[in-house]
N, C-alpha and C positions, 0 to 999 in steps of 0.2 A: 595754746588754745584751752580754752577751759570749759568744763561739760557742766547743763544746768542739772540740777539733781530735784525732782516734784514730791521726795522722800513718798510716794508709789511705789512699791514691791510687792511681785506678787500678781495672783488672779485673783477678778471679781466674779462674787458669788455666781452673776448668768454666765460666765464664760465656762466654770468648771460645768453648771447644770447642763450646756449645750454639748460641752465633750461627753460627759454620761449618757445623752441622749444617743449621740452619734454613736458610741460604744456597744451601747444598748440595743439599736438598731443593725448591725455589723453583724450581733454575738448572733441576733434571731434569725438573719439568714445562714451564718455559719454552722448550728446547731443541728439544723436537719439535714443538712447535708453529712454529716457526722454519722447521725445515727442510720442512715441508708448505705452508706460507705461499711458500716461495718456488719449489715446484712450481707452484702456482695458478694463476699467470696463463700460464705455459706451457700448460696444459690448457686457460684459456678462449680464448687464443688461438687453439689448435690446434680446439676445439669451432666458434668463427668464420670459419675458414677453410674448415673440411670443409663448415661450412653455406652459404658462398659458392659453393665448386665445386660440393656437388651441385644447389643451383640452377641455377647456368647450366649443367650436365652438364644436366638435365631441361628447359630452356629449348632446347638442342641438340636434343636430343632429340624435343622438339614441332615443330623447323622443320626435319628431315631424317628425315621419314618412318618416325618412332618408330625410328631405328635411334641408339645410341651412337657416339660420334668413335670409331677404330679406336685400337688401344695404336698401333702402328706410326706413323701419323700424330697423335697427341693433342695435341699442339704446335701442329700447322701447325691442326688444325682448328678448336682451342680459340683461339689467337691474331690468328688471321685471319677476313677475310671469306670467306666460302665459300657455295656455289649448294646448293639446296635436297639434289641428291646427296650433299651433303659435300664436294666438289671446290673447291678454295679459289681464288680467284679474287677481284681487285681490284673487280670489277665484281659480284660476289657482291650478296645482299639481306639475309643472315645474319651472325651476326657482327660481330665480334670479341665471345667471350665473355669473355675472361678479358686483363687486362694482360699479364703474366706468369704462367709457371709460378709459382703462389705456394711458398715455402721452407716446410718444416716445422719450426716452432717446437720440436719439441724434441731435433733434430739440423742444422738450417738445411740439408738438402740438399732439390735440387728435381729431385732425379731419381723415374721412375716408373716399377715393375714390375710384371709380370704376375702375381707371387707374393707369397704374404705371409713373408716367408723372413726376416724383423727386420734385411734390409740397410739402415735408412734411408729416409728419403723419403717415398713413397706407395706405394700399391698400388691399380691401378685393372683390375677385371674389364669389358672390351668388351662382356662379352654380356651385362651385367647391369646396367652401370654404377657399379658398387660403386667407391666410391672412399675408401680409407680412410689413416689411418697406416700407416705397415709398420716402426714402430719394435720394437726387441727383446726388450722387456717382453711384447709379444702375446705372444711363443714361449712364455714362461716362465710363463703363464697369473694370471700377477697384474695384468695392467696397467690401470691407471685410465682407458686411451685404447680396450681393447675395445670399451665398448659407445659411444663416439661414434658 
């Protein structure tokens, strides 16, 4: 049997433009799924976290006389042993809540403010106990971290 040969090889110009297109169309759904994939685990992080502290902020809380650690001392009180007052003390019965100030996953600072002003870190309310992100997306009222 003998094969006819049209000496055709190869692809024509529209058939490569339509693959481009289809490729092109593919890449623009695949893309933002990409970039939301790798916010994710930042967020469940940060959800893990916030759920660590305000446990042991409420476990504080039930062993110094329903009062919250102060902002001023949150360190020493969160860190250490401390006497039913809150007065930190070696020989305390309370405590140690927390290892470390824990970082926040989505700027790594372990600093803590009295405001929610989007510098970073945390934001912890004394008289309420409120302890949240204080990253800069809050301000701007779109942020995926408000309602943790």
């Amino acid at each position: 049997m003998h094969c006819l040969s049209t000496g055709k090889k190869g692809f024509t110009f529209v058939e490569i433009i339509i693959a481009v297109i289809i490729l092109a169309a593919l890449a623009a759904l695949v893309v933002p799924q990409l970039g939301r994939a790798s916010a994710e685990p930042d967020l469940a992080a940060l959800a893990a976290t916030l759920q660590t502290v305000r446990t042991q902020l409420q476990y504080y809380k039930l062993q110094h006389n329903d009062s919250f650690p102060s902002l001023a001392d949150w360190q020493q009180q969160m860190l250490s042993k401390t006497k039913a007052n809150g007065s930190c003390s070696a020989r305390g019965s309370c405590g140690p809540y927390l290892l470390q100030v824990p970082a926040n996953p989505l700027d790594g600072s372990r600093d803590i403010s009295p405001l929610q002003d989007g510098s970073g870190g945390w934001m912890y309310d004394e008289k309420t106990g409120q302890f949240r992100s204080n990253d800069p997306s809050v301000l701007e009222g779109n942020s995926q971290t408000r309602d943790l």
